[in-house]
N, C-alpha and C positions, 0 to 999 in steps of 0.2 A: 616695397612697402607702400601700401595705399595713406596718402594723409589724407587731410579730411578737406586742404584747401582741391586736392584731386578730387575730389567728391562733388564737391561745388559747382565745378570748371565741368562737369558731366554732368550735374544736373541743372545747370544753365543752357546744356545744348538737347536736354529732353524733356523741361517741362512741358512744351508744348505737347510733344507726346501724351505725355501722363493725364494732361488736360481733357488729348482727344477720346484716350479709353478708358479715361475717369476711376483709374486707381492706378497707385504707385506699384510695380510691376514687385515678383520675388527677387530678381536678379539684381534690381536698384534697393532692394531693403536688402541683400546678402551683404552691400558696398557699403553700406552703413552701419553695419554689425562691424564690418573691417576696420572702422575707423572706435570701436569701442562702445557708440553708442547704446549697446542694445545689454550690454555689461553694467553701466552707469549706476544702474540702479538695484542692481540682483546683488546679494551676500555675498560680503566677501569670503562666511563660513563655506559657501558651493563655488568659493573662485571666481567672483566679483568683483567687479573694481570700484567701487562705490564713490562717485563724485559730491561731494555737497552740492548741494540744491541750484546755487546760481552760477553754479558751474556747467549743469548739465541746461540751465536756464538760457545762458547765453549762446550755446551749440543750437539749441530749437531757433534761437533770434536768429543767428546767420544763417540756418537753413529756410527760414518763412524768408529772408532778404530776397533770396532767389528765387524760391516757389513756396508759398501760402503752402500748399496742398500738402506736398511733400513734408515741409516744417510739422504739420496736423500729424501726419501719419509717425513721422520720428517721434514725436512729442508721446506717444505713447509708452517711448520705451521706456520711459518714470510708471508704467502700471505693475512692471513688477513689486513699485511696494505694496499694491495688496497684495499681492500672493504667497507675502512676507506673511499673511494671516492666516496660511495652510499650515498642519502638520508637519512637522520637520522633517519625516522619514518619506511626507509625500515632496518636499521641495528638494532633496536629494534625489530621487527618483524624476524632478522635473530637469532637474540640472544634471543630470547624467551625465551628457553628454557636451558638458558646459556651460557657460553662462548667459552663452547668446545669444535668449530664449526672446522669443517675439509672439507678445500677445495682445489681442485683440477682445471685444468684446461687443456686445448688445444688451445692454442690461434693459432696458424694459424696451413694452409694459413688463412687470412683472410679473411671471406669470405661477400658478398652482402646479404644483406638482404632488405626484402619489407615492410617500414612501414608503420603501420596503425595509426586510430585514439589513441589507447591505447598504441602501441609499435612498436614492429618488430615483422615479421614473419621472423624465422631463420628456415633456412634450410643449408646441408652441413655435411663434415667429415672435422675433425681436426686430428694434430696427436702430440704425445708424452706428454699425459696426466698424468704423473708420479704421483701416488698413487691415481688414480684415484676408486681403487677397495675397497678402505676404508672412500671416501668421502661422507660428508654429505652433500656440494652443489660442484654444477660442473660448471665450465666457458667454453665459445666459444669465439671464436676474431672474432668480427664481423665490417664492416665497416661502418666509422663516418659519421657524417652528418655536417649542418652549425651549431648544436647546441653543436658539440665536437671541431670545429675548422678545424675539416678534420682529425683528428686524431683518429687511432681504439678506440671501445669500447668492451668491455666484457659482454658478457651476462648471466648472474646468473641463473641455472637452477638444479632444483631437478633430481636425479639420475632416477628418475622414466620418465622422460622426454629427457634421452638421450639410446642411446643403447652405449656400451662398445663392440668394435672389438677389439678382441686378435690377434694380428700379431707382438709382441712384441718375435724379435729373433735376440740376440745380443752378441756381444763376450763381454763387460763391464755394470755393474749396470745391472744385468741379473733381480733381484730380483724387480726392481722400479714398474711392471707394468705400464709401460709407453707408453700403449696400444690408441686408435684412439678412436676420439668420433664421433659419428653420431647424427645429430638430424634431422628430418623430420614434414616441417609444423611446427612448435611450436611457437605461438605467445608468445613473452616477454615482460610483459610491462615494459615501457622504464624506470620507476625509479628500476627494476633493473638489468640496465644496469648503466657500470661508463667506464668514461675514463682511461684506465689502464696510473696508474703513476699519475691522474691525482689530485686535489685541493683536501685533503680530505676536511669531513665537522666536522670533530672531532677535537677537539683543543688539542693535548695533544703534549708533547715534543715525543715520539716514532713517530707521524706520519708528525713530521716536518724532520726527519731526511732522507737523500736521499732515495726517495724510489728504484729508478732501483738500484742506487749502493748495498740499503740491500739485494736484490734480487738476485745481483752479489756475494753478501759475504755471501751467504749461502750456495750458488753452491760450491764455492772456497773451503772454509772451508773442504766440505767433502773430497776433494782433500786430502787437510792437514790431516785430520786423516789417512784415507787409506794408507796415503806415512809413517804417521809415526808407523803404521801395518808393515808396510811391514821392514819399517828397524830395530822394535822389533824382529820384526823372524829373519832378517839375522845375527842383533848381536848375538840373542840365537843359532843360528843354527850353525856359524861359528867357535865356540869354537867345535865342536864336528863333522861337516861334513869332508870325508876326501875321498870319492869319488870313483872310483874302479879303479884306475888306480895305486890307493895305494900312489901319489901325497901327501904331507904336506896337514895337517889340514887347512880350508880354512883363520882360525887367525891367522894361520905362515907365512901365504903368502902377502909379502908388499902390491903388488896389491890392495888384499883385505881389509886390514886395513886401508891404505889410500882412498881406495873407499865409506869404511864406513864413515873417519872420514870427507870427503867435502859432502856428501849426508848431514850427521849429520848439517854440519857447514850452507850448502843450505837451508835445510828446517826451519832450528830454526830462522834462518837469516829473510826469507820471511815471516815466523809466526809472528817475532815480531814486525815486519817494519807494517805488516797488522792489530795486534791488537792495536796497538800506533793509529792509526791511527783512530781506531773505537773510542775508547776513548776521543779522541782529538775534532773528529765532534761532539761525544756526549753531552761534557761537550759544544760545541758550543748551540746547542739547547735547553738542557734546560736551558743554561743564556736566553733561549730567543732570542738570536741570528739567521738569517738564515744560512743552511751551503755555505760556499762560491762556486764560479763554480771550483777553484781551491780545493780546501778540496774534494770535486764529483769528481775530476778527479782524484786524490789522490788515493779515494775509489776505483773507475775503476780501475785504475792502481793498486795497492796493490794485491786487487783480482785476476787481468788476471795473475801477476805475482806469486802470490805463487799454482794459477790451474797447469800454464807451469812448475813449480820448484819441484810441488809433483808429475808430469808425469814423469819427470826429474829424480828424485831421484831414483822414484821405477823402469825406466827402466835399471837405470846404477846397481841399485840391482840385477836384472836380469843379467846383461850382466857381472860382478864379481863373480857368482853364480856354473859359469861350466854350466854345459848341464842337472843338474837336472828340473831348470823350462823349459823346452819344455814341459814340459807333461801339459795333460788337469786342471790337478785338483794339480796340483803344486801350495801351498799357494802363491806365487811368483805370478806365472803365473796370478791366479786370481785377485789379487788384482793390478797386472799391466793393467787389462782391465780394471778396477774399476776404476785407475787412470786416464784415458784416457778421460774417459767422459767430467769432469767437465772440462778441457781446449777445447774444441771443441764446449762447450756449444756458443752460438750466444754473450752473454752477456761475454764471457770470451777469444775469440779468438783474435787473430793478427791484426783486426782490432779495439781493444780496447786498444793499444799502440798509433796507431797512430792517434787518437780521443783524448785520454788524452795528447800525449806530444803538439797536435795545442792547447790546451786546456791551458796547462803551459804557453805555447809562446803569449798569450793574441789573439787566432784566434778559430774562432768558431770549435764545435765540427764535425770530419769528418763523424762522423756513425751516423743514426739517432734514437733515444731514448737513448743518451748517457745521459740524465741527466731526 
């Protein structure tokens, strides 16, 4: 029986691997499906095991502990709740063969497509399909019509049906394979296609719970592990480094203690404002409740802010450090690129403050797909 701390213990002796070929292989996403992951989030009408929110939240946190990249790539297996937004008879059909469906995706740019009497013909390249090298269905963002409202939709397609371009060369989440999709001519018929975000048709409390916000809080999340990576090594490291200049051990040095102890105070701070809160909508939904626009902005918010505060933490760890992380393969170094991502993500950036505070203020949201 594979457990999940077995998982760990192998993927601490292959990140580096994963780093060099720059996506998490299918053999190391098979071992993750083993351990439930990739179930988490699929119906438990198709034999799902559906975990609440800060459940599957904190599995992403101890996989970003070890590797950022990896963490990215698991953190996907929460996109089955869109897919909760297909036809029923097509999500029986997706889960045939069980639940331990791994999808990936490229949603823009957005691109036109030509519909027919059965669907759409897609055509187009997408780009930053992260773990798309281990998936077992693959998405495109393609554009809506009168029957999505005008709103994108996602088009569901077998890997055999797109090509995979490697052009994936980056200073953080080197390992996500977050490589371009192409497809040429491929007709899709239209049930399945879904409104991304949009009405699922599955009734369960997991898919009444926001879905862009979960979306948001799994990007985050890896933030938070990586940031608390990084200040495992510096507290370990601090007690013993002492540098060439012959300089006090770097724990003798106030500076550095006090940089330890607000990074410390920061990150714990952000983690627990952000899992209160998971909690809080959760128990909303299953009373059966919907989540309010203020609890979603909430979610937004919580998110953007512990992305920004684990970028935060691991840079000031860096810049307390001395002149050891300049180097390439400095555990520091790497995992401050690693940090970087998940704030810059779209669903996480600076304009997701000012979307949730009109949002607080009873004024519609500024960014669109905030909710």
């Amino acid at each position: 029986m594979v457990t999940f701390d077995d998982v760990l213990a192998e993927l601490a002796e292959r990140r580096a691997e994963f780093r060099e070929q720059r996506y998490v292989p299918k053999d190391f996403v098979t071992r993750l499906k083993q351990t439930g992951l990739y179930r988490a989030t699929a119906p438990a009408k198709f034999g799902g095991e559906p975990l609440p929110p800060a459940e599957f939240l904190e599995k992403i946190e101890r996989i970003s502990m070890v590797d950022g990249s990896t963490g990215w790539v698991a953190s996907f297996g929460s996109a089955l709740i869109y897919l909760a937004a297909l036809p029923l008879e097509t999500q029986a059909a997706l889960y045939k063969d069980g639940p331990d469906v791994v999808f990936a995706g490229g949603l823009f740019p957005v691109q036109a497509v030509v519909p027919t009497e059965r669907g759409f013909v897609v055509n187009g390249r997408w780009k930053y399909a992260s773990g798309c090298m281990g998936a077992d269905m693959l998405g495109v963002g393609i554009a809506g019509d009168e029957s999505s409202a005008g709103k994108p939709r996602v088009a569901v397609l077998r890997p055999d049906q797109v090509e995979i371009i490697d052009d994936w060369d980056v200073v953080g989440m080197r390992g996500t394979g977050s490589f371009d999709l192409a497809v040429r001519d491929v007709e899709v018929p239209r049930e399945w296609t879904f409104i991304r975000g949009g009405q699922p048709t599955v009734d369960e409390p997991l898919y009444r719970y926001p879905t862009i916000a979960y979306a948001s809080q799994v990007l985050a999340v890896v933030g938070a592990g990586v940031a608390r990576a990084a200040l495992n090594y510096a507290e370990e490291v601090g007690a013993e480094y002492t540098g060439v200049t012959g300089a006090p051990k770097l724990a003798d040095r106030p500076y550095y203690r006090t940089g330890i102890a607000a990074a410390e105070a920061a990150l714990r701070s952000a983690r627990a404002w952000f899992y209160e809160l998971s909690h809080e909508v959760w128990a909303t939904v299953v009373a059966g409740n919907p989540a309010t626009d203020k609890q979603n902005a909430h979610l937004r918010l919580a998110s953007a802010h512990l992305a920004r505060t684990a970028s935060d933490v691991v840079g000031q760890l860096v810049e307390i450090s001395g002149a050891a992380p300049i180097g390439n393969n400095h555990p520091l170094q790497l995992l401050f690129g690693d940090a970087l991502v998940p704030k810059q993500h779209a669903f996480l950036g600076p304009a997701m403050f000012d979307a949730a505070g009109a949002v607080l203020m009873g004024l519609p949201p500024t960014s669109p797909g905030f909710r």
